[in-house]
C-alpha positions as CSV (number, residue, x, y, z in Angstrom):
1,X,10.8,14.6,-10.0
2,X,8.6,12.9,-7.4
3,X,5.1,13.5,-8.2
4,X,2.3,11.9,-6.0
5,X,-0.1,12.5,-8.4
6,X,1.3,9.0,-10.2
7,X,1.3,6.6,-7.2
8,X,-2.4,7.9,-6.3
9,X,-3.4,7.2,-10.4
10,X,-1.9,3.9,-10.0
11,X,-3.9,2.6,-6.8
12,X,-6.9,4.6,-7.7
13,X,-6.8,2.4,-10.8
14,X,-6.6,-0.6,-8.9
15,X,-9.2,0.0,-6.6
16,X,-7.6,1.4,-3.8
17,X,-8.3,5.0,-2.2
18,X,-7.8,7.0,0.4
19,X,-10.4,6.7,3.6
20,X,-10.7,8.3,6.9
21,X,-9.6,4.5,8.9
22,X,-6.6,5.3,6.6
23,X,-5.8,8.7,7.7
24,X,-4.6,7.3,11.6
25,X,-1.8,4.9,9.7
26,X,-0.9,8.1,7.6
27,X,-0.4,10.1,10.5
28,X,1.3,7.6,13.3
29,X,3.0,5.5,10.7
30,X,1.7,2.2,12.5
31,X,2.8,0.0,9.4
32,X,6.4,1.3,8.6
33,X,8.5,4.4,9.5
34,X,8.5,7.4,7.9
35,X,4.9,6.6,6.2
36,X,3.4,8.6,3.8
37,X,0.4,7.3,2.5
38,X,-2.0,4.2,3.2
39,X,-4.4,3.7,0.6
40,X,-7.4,1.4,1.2
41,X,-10.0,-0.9,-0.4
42,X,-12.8,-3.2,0.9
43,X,-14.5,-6.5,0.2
44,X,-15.6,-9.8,0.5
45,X,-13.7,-13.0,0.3
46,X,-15.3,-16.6,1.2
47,X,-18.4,-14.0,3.2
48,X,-16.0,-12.5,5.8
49,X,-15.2,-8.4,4.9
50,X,-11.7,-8.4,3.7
51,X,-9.7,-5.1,4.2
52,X,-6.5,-4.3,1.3
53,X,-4.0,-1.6,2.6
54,X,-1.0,-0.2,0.4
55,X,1.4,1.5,2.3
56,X,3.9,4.1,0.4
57,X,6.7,5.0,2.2
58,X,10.7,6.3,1.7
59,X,13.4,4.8,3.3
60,X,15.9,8.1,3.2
61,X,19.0,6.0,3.8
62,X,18.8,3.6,1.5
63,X,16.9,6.2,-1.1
64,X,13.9,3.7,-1.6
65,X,10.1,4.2,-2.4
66,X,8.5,1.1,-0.2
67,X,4.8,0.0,-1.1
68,X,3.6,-2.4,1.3
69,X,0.4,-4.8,1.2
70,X,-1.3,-5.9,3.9
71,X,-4.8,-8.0,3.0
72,X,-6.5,-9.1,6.4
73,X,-10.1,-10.2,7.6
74,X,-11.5,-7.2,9.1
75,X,-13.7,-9.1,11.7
76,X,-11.0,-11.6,12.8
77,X,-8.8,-10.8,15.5
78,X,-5.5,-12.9,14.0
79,X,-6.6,-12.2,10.3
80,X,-3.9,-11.0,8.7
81,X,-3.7,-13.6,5.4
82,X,-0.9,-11.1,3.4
83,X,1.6,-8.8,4.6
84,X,4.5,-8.1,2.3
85,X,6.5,-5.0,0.3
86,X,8.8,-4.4,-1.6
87,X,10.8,-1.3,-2.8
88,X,12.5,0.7,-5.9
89,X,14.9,3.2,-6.0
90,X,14.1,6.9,-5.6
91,X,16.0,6.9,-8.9
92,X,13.8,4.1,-10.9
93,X,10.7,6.5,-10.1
94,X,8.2,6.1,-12.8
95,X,4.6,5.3,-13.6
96,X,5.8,1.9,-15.0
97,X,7.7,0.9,-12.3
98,X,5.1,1.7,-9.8
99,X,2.8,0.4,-11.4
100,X,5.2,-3.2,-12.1
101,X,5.5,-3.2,-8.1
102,X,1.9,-2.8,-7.3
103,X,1.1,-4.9,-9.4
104,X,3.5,-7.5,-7.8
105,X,2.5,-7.3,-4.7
106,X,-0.9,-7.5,-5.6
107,X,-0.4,-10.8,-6.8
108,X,0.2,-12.4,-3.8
109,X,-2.5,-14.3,-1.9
């Protein structure tokens, strides 16, 4: 069953949450279609404000779960330094494999 209690434990334990900046990706799906979710967290790298978005979102035809990271400088206008996702099956849904895929894509810099 697909419960979105265990992607927000997941991020929440990383860091990540839900904002109000987040809430106009959530709705208009600016990242990837059929969005869900954008979950958010904030800080500093090198002295420039750094912005962290993971995007969840389902790709009906292919019956995937995609989670998305995008890491950019929030006072740059060109600062995107990550953007990449990745995806599991709609059948492979679990807390470890969530958690195996955030965790993946969090590891990119």
């Amino acid at each position: 069953m697909f419960k979105k209690a265990i992607i927000m434990k997941i991020v929440e334990r990383h860091g990540f949450s839900l904002s109000r900046d987040c809430e106009i990706f959530c709705m208009h799906g600016d990242y990837a279609r059929n969005i869900q979710l954008v979950f958010a967290k904030y800080d500093q790298f090198n002295g420039q404000d750094m912005i962290h978005r993971l995007y969840v979102g389902v790709n009906l035809y292919r019956e995937k779960l995609v989670i998305g990271l995008i890491r950019e400088y929030s006072n740059m206008k060109s600062g995107v330094v990550v953007n990449t996702s990745d995806s599991i099956s709609l059948s492979d849904y679990n807390e470890s494999n969530i958690e195996a895929l955030v965790k993946k894509l969090l590891s990119f810099s």
